[in-house]
N, C-alpha and C positions, 0 to 999 in steps of 0.2 A: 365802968371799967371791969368792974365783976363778970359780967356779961361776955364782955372784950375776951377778957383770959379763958373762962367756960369753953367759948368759941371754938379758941387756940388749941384749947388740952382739945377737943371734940375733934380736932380737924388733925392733931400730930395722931390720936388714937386711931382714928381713921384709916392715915396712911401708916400705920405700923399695920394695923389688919389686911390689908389690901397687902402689903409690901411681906407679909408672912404667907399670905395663901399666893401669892407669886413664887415665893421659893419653893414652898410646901408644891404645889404643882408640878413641879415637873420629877421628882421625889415619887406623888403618887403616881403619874402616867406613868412613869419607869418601873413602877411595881408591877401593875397592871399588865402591862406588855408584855411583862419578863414572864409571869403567871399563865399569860396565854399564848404565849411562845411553847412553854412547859406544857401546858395543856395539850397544845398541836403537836409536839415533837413528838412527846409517849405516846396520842393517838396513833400517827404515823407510823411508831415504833411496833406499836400492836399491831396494826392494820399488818405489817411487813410480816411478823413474825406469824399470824396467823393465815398470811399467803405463803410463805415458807412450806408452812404444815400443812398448803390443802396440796399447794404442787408435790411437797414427799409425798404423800400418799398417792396423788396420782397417779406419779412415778412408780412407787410402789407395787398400785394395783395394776399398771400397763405393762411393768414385768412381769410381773406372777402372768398375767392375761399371757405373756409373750410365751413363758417358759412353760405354761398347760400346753400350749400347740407343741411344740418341741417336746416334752415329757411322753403327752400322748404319740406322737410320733414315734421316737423310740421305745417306749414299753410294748408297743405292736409288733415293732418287728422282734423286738426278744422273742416274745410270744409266737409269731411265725415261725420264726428259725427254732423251733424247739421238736425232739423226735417226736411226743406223740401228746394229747391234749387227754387226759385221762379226767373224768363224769364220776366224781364221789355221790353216794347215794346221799340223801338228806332227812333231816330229823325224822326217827321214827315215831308213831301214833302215841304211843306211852309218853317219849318225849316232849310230844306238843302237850299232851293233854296234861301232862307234870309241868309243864314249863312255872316259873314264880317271876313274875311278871310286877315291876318294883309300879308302886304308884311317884308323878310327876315331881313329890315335894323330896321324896329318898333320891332322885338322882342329883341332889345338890347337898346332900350330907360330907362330910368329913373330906375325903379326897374326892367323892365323885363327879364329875364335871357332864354336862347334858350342852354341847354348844352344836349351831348350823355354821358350814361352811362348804366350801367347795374344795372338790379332790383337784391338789397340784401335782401329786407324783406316786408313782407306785418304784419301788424297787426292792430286789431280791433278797429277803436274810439268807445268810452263807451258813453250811450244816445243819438246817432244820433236819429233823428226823420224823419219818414218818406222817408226821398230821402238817404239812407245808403252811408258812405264814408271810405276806407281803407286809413290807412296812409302806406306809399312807401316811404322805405328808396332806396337810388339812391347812388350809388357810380360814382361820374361825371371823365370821363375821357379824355372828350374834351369840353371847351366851344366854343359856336358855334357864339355865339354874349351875351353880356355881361359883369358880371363882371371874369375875367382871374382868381381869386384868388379862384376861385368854382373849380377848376382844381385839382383832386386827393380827393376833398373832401367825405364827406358824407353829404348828404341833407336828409332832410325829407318836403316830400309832401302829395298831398293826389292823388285818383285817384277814379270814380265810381265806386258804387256797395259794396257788401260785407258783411260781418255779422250785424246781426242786430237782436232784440228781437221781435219775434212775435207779440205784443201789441205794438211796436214803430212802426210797417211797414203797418198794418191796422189799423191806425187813421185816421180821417177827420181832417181835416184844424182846427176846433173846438175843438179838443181833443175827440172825439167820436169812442170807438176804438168797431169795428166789432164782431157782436156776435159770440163766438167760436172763438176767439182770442186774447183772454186776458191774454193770459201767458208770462211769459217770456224764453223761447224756442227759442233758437236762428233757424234762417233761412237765407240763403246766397241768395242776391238778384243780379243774373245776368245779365248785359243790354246784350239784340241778339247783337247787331251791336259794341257793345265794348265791349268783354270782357277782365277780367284783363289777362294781360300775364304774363307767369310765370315766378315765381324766377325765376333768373338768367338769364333771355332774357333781351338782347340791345336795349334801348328805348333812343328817341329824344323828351325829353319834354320840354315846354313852361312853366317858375315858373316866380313868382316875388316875392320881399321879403314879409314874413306875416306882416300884422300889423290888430290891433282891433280895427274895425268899431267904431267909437260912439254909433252906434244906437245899439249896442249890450249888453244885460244885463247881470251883474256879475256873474250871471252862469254860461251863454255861456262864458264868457271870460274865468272863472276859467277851465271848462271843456276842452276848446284850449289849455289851459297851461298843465291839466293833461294828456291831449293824445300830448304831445311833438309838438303841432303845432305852436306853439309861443318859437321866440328864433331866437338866428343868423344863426342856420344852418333850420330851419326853411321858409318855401317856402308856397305859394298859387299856384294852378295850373293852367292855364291860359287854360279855355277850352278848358280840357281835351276830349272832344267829335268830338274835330276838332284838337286842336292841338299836337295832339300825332303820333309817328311815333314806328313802332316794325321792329327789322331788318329782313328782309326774310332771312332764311337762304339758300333756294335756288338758290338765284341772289345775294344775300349779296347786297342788296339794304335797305333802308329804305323806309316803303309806309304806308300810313296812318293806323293810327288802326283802323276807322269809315269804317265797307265795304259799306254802303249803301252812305257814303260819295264819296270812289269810285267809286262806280257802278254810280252812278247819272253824273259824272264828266264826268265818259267815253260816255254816254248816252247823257249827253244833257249839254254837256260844254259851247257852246255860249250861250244859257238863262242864264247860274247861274251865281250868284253872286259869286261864291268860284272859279272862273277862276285862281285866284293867289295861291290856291292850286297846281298844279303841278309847277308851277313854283318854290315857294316856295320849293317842296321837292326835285324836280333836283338840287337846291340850297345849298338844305341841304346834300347830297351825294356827290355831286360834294366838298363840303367844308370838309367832313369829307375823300374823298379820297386824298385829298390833304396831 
């Protein structure tokens, strides 16, 4: 009889085991499911959001690509339509040979910024006097030393040379502007030894953020502001005359834009002071091939 009842309790135990993992079942499947439900939705979710972000960019770079042919288009015929195309002499011999020539780790100090990108636009600053400057918008695609967050951006700088009104280009120091040039007739002033390269060419420039001088008065300052050169995306070019690089397209290298820069280096590298010059740009290719 003892037996009997053992049985009994063994066989109610039984079906209470059985009869809890029946309920408990479908409890756990439903966790489960819901879990990797969860799991697939936020995949999905990411998968979208990080298709999002490669078509903007796409987007992105297919306009910038669109609006280089259209920039460069127009900045030429500016340039044609102008009265006379005036040939600035370029650095002279003391200059090259004085030049201070920063090494690779200083062009990412404090403000200064060392990025590659490619030229989207050039246009005119209004009232230059005398030494003519182009503002260059820059679409940065690598930085090289700097701040990282210029990475994809648009910058605006400036660069030498470029339009400028006939009575702003023959003035003396005095305001004394040359007889038979008193008009205002624009004329494109080109330095021999640097000229600007063209939309859409790969340049390695040296920027650091703008800011306005004290010594500068409310016109110049307001002037800065109407030609886009004050502002966060807003840059100063860090001698452009030495520190500018255009890619060859034949070596796909980077080599200074200054030729008389390079001719002097190759010529007579232990006198000069700009020995850190090729350093420097092995520096700078070697990092951008990386």
């Amino acid at each position: 009889m003892i037996e009997f009842d053992y049985l009994i309790v063994r066989i109610k135990s039984t079906f209470k085991t059985v009869g809890d993992a029946l309920v408990r079942k479908p409890f756990f499947i439903l966790l489960v499911m819901t879990i990797f439900l969860t799991i697939v939705g936020c995949k999905k979710q990411t998968q979208a959001a990080m298709s999002e972000i490669d078509t903007h960019k796409h987007s992105q770079i297919k306009t910038i690509d669109q609006g280089i042919d259209r920039n460069k288009l127009n900045w030429n015929k500016e340039k044609q339509a102008v009265k006379q195309v005036v040939y600035s002499s370029g650095l002279t011999t003391n200059e090259i040979n004085n030049a201070d020539i920063p090494i690779f780790s200083e062009l990412g100090n404090g403000p200064n910024n060392l990025v590659m990108g490619t030229i989207v636009n050039y246009s005119k600053i209004d009232n230059s006097m005398l030494v003519p400057r182009t503002k260059m918008q820059v679409h940065v695609q690598q930085v090289l030393q700097g701040d990282k967050k210029l990475k994809n951006q648009l910058i605006t700088t400036d660069m030498m040379g470029g339009l400028i009104k006939e009575k702003n280009y023959y003035v003396s120091v005095e305001g004394e502007v040359m007889p038979g040039r008193d008009t205002n007739d624009l004329i494109f002033v080109e330095n021999e030894t640097t000229p600007q390269p063209e939309i859409g060419t790969q340049v390695v420039v040296a920027v650091k953020h703008a800011y306005i001088p004290s010594k500068q008065t409310k016109n110049e300052r307001d002037s800065l502001r109407r030609n886009g050169l004050i502002g966060p995306n807003s840059f100063q070019s860090l001698e452009p005359e030495y520190l500018m690089w255009v890619k060859d397209t034949q070596t796909n290298q980077f080599v200074n834009i200054n030729t008389d820069l390079r001719s002097n280096l190759q010529d007579n590298n232990k006198r000069m002071k700009v020995s850190n010059l090729k350093e420097l740009e092995n520096k700078i290719n070697s990092k951008i091939r990386a």
